[in-house]
Rosetta silent file (secondary structure, phi, psi, omega in degrees, C-alpha in Angstrom):
SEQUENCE: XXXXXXXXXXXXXXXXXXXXXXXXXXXXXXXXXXXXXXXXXXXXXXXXXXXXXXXXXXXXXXXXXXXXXXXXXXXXXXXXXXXXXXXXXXXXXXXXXXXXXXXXXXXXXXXXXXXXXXXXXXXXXXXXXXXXXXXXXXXXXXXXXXXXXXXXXXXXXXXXXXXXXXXXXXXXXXXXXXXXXXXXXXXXXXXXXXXXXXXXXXXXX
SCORE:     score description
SCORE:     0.000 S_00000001
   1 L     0.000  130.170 -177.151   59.323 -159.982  199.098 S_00000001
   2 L   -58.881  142.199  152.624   59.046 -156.416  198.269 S_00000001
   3 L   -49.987  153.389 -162.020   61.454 -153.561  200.177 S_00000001
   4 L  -109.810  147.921  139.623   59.826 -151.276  203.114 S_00000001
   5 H   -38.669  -55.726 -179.894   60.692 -147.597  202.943 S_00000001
   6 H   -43.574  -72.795  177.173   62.230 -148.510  206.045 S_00000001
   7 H   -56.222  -49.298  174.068   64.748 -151.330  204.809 S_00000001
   8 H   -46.983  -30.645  176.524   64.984 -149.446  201.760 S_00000001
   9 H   -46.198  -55.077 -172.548   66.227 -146.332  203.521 S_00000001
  10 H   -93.364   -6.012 -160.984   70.011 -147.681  204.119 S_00000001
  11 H   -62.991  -52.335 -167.407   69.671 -150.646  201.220 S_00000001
  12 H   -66.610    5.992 -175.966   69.699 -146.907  198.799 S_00000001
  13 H   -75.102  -10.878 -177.140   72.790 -145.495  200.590 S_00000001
  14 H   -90.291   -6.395 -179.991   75.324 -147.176  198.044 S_00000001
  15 H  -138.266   63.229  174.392   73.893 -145.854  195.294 S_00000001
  16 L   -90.961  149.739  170.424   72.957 -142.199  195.727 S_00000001
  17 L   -64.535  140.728  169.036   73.143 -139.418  193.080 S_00000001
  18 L   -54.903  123.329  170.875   76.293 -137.141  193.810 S_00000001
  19 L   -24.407  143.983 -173.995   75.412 -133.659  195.814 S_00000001
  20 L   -86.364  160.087  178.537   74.594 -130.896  193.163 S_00000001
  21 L  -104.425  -11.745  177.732   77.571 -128.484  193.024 S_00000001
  22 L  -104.795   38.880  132.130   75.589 -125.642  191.367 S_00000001
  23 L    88.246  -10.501  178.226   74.554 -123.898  194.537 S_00000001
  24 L   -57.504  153.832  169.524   70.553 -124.945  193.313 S_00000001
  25 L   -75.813  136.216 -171.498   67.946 -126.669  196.084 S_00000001
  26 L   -85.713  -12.612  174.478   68.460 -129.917  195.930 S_00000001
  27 L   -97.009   95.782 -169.553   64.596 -130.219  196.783 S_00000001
  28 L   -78.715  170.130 -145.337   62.743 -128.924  193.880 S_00000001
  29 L   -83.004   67.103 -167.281   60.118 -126.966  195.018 S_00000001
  30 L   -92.318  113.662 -162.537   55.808 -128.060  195.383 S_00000001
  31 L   -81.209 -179.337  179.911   54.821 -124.311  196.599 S_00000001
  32 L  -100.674   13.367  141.898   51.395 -124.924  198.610 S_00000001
  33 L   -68.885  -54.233  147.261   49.084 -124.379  195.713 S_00000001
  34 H   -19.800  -87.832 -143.194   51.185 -127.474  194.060 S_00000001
  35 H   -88.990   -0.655  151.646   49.521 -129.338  196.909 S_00000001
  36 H   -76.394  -44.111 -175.063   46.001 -127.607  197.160 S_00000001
  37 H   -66.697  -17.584 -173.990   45.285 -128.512  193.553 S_00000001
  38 H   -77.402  -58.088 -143.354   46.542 -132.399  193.878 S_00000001
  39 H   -56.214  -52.261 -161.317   44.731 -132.308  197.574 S_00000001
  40 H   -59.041  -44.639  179.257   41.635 -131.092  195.346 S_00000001
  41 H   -52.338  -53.882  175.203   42.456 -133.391  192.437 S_00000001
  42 H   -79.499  -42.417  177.301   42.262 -136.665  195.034 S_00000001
  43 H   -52.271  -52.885  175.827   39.372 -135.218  196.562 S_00000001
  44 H   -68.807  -25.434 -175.728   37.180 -134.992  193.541 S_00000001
  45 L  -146.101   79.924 -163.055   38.210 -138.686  192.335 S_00000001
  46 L   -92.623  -12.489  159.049   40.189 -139.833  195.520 S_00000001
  47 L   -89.876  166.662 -169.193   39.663 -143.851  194.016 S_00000001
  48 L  -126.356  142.884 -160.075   40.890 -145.015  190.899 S_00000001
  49 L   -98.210  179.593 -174.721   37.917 -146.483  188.762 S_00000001
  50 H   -95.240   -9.208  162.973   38.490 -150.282  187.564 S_00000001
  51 H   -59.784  -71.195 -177.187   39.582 -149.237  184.066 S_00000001
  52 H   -50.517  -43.179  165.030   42.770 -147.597  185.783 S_00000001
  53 H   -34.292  -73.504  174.681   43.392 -150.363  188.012 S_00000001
  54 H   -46.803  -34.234 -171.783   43.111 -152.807  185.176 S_00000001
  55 H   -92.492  -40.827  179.162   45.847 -150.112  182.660 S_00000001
  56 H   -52.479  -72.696 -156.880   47.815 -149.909  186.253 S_00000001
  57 L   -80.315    4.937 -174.596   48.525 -153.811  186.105 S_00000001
  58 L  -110.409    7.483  154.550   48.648 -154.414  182.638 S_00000001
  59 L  -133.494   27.548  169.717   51.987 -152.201  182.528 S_00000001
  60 L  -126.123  135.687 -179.688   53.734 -152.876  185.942 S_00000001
  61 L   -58.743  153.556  177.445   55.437 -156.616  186.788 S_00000001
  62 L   -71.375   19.440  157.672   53.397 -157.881  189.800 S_00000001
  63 L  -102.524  -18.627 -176.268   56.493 -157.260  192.068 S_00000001
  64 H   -86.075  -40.271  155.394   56.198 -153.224  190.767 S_00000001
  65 H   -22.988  -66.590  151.749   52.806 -154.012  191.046 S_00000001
  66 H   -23.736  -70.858 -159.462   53.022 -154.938  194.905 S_00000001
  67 H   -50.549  -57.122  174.264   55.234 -151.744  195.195 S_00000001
  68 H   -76.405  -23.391  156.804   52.363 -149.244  194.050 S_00000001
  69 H   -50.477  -39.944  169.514   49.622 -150.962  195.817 S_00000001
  70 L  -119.246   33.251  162.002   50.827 -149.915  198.742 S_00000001
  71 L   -74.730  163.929  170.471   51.452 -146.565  198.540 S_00000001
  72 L   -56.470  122.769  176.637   48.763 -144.478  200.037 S_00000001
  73 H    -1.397  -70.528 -172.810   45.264 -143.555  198.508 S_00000001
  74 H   -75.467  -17.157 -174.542   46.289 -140.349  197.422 S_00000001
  75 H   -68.299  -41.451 -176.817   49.734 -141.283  196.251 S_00000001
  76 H   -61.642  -46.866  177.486   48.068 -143.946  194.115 S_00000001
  77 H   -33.388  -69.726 -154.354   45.521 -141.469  192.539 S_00000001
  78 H   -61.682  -20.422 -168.678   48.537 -138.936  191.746 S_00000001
  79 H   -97.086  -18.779  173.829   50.903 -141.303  190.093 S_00000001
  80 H   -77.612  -30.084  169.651   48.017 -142.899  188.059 S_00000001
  81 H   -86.028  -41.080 -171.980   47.315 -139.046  186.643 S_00000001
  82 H   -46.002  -43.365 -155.370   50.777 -138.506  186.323 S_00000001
  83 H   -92.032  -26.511  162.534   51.471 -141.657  184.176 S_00000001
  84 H   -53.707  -65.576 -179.844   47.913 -140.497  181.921 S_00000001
  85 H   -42.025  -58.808 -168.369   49.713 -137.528  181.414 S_00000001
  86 H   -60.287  -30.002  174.914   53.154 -138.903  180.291 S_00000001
  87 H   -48.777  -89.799 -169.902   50.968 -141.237  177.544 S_00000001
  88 H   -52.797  -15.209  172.977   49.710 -138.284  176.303 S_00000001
  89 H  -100.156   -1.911  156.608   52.692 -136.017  176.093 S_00000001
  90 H   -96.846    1.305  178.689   54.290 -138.911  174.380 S_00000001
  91 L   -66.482  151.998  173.052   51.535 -139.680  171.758 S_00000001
  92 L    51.648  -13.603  137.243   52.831 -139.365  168.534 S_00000001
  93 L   -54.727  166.310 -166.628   56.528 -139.394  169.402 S_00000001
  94 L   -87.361    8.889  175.795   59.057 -142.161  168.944 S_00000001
  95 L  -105.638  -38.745  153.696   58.568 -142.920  172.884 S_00000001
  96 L    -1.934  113.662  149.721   54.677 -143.305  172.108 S_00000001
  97 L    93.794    8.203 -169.471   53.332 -146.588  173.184 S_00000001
  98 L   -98.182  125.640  164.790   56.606 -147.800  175.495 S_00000001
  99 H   -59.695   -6.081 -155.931   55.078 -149.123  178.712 S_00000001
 100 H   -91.682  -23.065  168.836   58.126 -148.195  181.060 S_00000001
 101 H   -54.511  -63.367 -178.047   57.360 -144.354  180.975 S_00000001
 102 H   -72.455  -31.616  169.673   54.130 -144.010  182.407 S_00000001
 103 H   -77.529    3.957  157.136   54.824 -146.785  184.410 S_00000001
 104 H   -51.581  -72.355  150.044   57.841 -144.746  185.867 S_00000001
 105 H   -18.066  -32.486  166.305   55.616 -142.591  186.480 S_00000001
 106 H   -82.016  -16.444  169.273   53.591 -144.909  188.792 S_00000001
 107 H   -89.599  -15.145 -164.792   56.528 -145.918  190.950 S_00000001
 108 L   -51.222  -15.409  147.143   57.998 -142.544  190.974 S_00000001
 109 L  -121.922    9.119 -153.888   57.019 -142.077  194.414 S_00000001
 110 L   -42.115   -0.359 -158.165   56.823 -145.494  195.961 S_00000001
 111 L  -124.530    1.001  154.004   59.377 -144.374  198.637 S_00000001
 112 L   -44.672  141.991  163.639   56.928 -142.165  200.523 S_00000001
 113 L   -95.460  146.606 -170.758   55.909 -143.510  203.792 S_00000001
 114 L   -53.204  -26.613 -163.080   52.454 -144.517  203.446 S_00000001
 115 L  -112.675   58.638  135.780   50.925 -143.041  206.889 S_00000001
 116 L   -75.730  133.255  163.229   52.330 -139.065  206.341 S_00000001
 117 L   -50.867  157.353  152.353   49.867 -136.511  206.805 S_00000001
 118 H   -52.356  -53.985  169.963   48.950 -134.178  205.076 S_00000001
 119 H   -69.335   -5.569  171.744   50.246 -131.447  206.954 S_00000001
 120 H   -93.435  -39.529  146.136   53.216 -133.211  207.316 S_00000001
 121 H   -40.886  -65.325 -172.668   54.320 -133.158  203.579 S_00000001
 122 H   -36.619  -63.633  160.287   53.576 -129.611  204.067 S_00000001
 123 H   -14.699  -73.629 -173.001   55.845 -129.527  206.662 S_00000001
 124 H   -82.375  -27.884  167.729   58.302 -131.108  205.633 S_00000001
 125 H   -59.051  -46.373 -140.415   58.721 -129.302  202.011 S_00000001
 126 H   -72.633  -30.616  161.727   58.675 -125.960  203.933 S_00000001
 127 L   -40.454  -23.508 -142.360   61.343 -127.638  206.402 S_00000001
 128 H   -78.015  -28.038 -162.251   63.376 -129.151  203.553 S_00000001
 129 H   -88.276   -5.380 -159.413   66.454 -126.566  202.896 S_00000001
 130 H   -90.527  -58.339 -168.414   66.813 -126.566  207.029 S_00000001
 131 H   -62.493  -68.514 -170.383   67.006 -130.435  207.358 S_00000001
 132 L    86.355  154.870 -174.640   69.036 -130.818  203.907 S_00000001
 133 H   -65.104  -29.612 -176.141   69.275 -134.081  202.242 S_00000001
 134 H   -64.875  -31.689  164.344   72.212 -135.494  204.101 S_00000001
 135 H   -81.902  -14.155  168.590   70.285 -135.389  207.685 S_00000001
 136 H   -69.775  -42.823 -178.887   67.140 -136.259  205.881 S_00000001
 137 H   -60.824  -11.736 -170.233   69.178 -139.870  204.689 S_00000001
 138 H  -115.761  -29.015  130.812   70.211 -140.295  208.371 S_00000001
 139 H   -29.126  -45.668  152.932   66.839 -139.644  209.469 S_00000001
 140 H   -76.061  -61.944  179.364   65.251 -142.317  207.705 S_00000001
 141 H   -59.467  -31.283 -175.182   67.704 -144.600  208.609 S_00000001
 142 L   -99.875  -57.835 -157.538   68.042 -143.582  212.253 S_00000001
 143 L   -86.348  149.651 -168.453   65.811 -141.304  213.882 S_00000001
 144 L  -109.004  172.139  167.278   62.474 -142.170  215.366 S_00000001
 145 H    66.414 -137.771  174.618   58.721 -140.595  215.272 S_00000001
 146 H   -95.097   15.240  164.652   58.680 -137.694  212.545 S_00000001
 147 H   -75.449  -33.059  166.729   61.869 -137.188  211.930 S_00000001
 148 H   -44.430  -55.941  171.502   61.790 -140.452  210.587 S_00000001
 149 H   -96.586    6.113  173.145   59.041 -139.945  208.322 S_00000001
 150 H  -108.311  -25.476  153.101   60.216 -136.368  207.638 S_00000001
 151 H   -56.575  -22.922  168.283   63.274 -138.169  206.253 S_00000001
 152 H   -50.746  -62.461 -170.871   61.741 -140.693  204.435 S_00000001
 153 H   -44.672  -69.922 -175.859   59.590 -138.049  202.552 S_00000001
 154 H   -47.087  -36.199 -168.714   62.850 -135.651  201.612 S_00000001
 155 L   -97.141    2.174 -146.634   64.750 -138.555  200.856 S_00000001
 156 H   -74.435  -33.884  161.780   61.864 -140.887  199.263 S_00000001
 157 H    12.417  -95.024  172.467   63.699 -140.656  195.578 S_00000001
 158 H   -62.020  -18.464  165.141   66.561 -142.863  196.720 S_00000001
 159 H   -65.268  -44.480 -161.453   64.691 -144.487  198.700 S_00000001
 160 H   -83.741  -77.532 -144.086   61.495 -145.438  196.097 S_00000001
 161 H   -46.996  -61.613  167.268   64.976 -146.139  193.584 S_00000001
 162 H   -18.719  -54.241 -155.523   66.238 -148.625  196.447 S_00000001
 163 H   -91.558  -39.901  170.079   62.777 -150.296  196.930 S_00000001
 164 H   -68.589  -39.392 -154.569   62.220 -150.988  192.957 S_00000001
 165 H   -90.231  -35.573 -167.954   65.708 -152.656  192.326 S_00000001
 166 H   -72.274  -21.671  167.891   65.483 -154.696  195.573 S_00000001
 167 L   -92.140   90.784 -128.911   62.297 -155.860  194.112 S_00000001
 168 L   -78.706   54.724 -153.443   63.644 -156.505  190.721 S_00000001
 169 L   -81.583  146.246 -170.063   61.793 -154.156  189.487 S_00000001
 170 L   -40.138  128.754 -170.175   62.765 -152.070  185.695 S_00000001
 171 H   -60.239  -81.120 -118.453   66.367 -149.856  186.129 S_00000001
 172 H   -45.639  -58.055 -161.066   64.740 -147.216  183.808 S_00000001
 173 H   -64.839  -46.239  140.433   62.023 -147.042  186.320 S_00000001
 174 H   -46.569  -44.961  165.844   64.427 -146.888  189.348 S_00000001
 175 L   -61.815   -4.204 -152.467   66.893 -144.223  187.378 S_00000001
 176 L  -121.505  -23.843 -155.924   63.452 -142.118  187.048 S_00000001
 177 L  -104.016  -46.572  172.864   62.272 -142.571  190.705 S_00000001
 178 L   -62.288  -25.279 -160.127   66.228 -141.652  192.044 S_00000001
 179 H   -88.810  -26.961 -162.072   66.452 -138.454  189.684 S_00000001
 180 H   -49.886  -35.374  161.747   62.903 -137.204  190.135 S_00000001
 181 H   -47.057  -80.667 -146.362   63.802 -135.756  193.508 S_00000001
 182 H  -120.609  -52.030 -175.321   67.006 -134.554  194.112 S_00000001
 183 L  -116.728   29.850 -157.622   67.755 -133.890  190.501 S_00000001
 184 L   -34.790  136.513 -155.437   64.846 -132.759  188.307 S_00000001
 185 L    26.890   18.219 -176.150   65.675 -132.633  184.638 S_00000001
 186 L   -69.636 -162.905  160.513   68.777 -133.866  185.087 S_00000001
 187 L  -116.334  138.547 -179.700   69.845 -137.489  183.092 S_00000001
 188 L  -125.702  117.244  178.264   68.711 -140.167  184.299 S_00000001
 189 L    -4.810   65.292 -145.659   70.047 -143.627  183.029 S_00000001
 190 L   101.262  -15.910 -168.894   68.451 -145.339  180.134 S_00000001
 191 L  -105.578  129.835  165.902   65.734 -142.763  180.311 S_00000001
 192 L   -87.882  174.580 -153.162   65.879 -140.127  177.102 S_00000001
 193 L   -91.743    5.047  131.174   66.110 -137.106  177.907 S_00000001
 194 L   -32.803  -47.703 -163.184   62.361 -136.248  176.121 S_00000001
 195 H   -84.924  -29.845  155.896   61.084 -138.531  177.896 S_00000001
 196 H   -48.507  -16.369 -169.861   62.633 -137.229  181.179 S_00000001
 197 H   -89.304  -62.205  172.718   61.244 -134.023  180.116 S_00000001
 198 H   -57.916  -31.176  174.585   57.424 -135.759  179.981 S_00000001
 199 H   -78.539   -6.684  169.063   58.057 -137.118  183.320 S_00000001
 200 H  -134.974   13.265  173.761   58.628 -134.653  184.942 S_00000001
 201 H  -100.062   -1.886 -175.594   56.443 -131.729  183.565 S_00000001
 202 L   -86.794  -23.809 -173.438   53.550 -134.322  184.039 S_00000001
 203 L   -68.325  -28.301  178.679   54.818 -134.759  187.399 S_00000001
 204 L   -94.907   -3.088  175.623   54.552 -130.385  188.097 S_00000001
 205 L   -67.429    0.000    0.000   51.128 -130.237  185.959 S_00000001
C-alpha cells in the first residue's frame, strides 16, 4: 500500500537533506507569473489525452504509478509537461532514451497534498521564508487545518522522497523528488548532474 503525504510526513524525517549553510532560500522561488502561466497551461489542456496516460504508465512501476494517480488534476498535467520536456532536453545525449528521468519528473511532486487551493500554494510560497522549513516539517507532522497543508506543500520534497521509497518506488526518482525543493541544482544521488540540470530547468520552463 502506497504512503499518504500524511504518513509520509514523519516516515521522511530520518532522511532529510542537511540545512543549506550558504545563507540562500532554502525555498527556491515560483514568483506569481511562475503560477499564472502553469494555472493557464492546465487550463487550456487541464486533462491528459490517452496517449499521455498510456507514455505515463509505460515508464512508472504500478506502485509509482498509484503514487501519481493521485496527485491532483493539475499536478498531474504539470508533471506530465515537465517529464515531455526532460525527453526532449535529453534527446540526443547519452541520458536520451533512460526512462527514470522523465519519470522523475512525474513523481517529483507526489508529496503535495492533493486538496490545496490554489490560493493556497500562493500563499504559502509568499509565506515560505516566515514559516521556514523546520516549522513547515513540524507542521505536516503536527499541526491541524492549513498549517498542515501549508507544511505539507513547503516540505512536499521530503515528503514526495518519503512516499516513493516507502512504496518501493526508483532511489534516483526519490533523490530527484528530495533535492528538487530544498536544494535546486544541487547533487542528487545517482542522478547526473546533466540530467539534474534537465530536471530542473524543465521543471522552471
Amino acid at each position: 500500500m502506497s504512503a499518504t503525504p500524511d504518513t509520509a510526513a514523519g516516515a521522511g524525517a530520518s532522511r532529510r537533506l542537511p540545512a543549506r549553510t550558504d545563507g540562500r532560500d532554502p525555498f527556491p522561488r515560483a514568483t506569481l507569473a511562475d503560477y499564472v502561466r502553469r494555472t493557464f497551461g492546465a487550463a487550456a489542456d487541464p486533462v491528459l489525452n490517452p496517449t499521455d496516460i498510456a507514455w505515463v504508465g509505460s515508464i512508472l512501476t504500478a506502485a509509482e504509478l498509484e503514487l501519481w494517480s493521485a496527485q491532483s488534476s493539475y499536478d498531474r498535467v504539470h508533471s506530465a509537461r515537465v517529464a515531455r520536456r526532460v525527453e526532449r532536453r535529453l534527446a540526443g545525449t547519452a541520458w536520451a532514451g533512460d526512462p527514470r528521468w522523465p519519470a522523475a519528473a512525474l513523481l517529483h511532486d507526489v508529496g503535495k497534498p492533493p486538496g490545496l487551493r490554489f490560493a493556497e500554494r500562493i500563499a504559502a510560497n509568499v509565506l515560505r521564508r516566515a514559516i521556514g522549513l523546520s516549522r513547515a516539517r513540524a507542521w505536516a507532522r503536527e499541526a491541524p487545518g492549513i498549517r498542515r497543508r501549508f507544511g505539507a506543500y513547503l516540505a512536499h520534497g521530503e515528503i514526495g522522497a518519503a512516499m516513493i521509497r516507502a512504496a518501493g518506488g526508483r532511489e534516483e526518482l526519490a533523490a530527484w523528488t528530495e533535492l528538487h525543493q530544498t536544494h535546486p541544482g544541487g547533487a542528487a544521488p545517482g542522478v547526473p548532474a546533466a540530467v539534474v540540470a534537465a530536471l530542473f530547468a524543465s521543471d522552471r520552463a
